[in-house]
MIPAVO-112782 format. One record per residue (C-alpha): residue number from 1; x, y, z. Coordinates in steps of 0.02 Angstrom, whole numbers, plus 50000, padded with zeros to 5 digits. Layout:
! residues N
NUM / X / Y / Z .
...
! end
This chain:
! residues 110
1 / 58888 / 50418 / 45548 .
2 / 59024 / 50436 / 45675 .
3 / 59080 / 50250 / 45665 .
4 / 59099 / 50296 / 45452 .
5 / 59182 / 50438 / 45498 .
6 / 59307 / 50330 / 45625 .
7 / 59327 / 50169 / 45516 .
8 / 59368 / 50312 / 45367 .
9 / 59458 / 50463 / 45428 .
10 / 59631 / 50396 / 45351 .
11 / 59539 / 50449 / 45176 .
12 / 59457 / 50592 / 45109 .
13 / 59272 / 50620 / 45157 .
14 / 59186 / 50716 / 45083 .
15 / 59036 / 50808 / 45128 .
16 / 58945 / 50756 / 44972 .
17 / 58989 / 50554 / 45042 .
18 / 58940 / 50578 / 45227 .
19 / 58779 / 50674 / 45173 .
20 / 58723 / 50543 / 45062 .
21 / 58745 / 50412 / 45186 .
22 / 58630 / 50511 / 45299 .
23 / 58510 / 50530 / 45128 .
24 / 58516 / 50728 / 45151 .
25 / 58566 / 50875 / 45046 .
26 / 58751 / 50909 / 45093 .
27 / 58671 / 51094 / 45170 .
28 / 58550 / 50994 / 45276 .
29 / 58668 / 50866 / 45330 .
30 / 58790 / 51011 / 45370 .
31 / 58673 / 51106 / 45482 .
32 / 58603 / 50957 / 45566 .
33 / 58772 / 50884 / 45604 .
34 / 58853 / 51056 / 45683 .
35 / 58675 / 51063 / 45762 .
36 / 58690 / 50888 / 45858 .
37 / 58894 / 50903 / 45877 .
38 / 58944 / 51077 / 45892 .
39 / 59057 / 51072 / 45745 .
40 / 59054 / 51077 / 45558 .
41 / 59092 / 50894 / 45505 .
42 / 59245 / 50956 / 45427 .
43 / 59306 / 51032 / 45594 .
44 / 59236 / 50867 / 45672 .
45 / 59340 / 50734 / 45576 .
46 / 59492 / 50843 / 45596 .
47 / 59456 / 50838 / 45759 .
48 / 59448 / 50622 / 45742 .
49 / 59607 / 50613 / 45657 .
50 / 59720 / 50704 / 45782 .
51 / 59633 / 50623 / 45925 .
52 / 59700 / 50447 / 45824 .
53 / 59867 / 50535 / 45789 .
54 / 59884 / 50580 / 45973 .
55 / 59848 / 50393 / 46019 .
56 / 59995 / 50344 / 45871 .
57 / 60107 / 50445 / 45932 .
58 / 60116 / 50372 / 46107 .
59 / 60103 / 50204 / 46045 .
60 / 60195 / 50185 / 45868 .
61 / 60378 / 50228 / 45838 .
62 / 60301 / 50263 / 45638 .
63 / 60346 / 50424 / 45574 .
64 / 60265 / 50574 / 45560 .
65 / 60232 / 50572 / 45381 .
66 / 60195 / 50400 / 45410 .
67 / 60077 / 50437 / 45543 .
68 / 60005 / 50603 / 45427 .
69 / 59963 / 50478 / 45311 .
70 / 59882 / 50351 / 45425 .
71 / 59748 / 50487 / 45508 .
72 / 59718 / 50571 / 45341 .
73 / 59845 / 50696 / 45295 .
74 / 59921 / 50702 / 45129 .
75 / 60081 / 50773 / 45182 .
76 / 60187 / 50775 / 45341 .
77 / 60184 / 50960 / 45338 .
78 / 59990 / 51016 / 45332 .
79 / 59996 / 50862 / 45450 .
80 / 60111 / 50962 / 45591 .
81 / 60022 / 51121 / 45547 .
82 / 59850 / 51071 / 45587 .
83 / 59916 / 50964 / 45737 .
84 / 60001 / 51123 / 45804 .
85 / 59842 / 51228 / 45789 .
86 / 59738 / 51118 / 45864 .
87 / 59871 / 51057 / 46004 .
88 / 59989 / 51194 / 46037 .
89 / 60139 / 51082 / 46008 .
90 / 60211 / 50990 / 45855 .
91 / 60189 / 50794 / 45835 .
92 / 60371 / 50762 / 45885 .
93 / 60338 / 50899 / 46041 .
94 / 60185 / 50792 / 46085 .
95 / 60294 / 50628 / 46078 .
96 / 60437 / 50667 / 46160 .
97 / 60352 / 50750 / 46315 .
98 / 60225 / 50566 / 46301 .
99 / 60367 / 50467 / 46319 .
100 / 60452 / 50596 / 46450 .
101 / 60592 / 50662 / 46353 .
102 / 60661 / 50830 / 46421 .
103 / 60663 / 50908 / 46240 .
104 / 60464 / 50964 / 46239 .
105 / 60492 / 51145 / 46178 .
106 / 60362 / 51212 / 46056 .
107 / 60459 / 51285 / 45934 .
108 / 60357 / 51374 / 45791 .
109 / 60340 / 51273 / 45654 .
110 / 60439 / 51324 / 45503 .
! end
C-alpha cells in the first residue's frame, strides 16, 4: 500500500481506490491504516507529498506550481498553504534557506 501510495501521490487517491486495493470497506481500511500508521491515510499521503516536495525543492530549480503539481497539488497556492502548515515556512522559505540564501524569513502567506 505505501509503495501505491509513493509511485501515485502526484494524483488523486482516493480512499475508495486505496481501500479496494487492500479489498476492505473504505471504514475498515481507514481504521486499520491510522491503526498501523498513526495517521488517517489522507493525513498520511499529505504527509508523502511534502516529504517529495521537500526533496524537489533542494534538488530541482522547477517552480512551485510546477513542483505543486508534481507531488499532487492542483494549485500553487493550496500547495504553499498546506506546505506552510505542515513546515512552518513557505516552499520558497524552505529553498532558499536549503540552498543557504540569507532571505529565509517566514512571512505569512497571503
Amino acid at each position: 500500500m505505501l509503495e501505491h501510495i509513493d509511485a501515485n501521490r502526484h494524483r488523486a487517491l482516493p480512499l475508495s481506490e486505496l481501500s479496494a486495493l487492500a479489498h476492505m470497506s473504505a471504514f475498515h481500511f481507514a481504521r486499520l491504516f491510522k491503526q498501523s500508521t498513526g495517521l488517517s491515510p489522507h493525513r498520511f499521503v499529505i504527509g508523502r507529498r511534502i516529504e517529495r516536495a521537500k526533496e524537489l525543492l533542494v534538488t530541482d530549480s522547477a517552480s512551485i506550481a510546477s513542483i505543486a503539481q508534481a507531488v499532487g497539488f492542483r494549485t500553487a497556492s493550496h500547495f504553499t498553504t498546506v506546505f506552510h502548515r505542515a513546515t512552518g515556512v513557505t516552499p520558497s522559505a524552505y529553498r532558499s534557506a536549503a540552498h543557504g540564501s540569507s532571505s529565509t524569513a517566514t512571512a505569512p502567506v497571503a
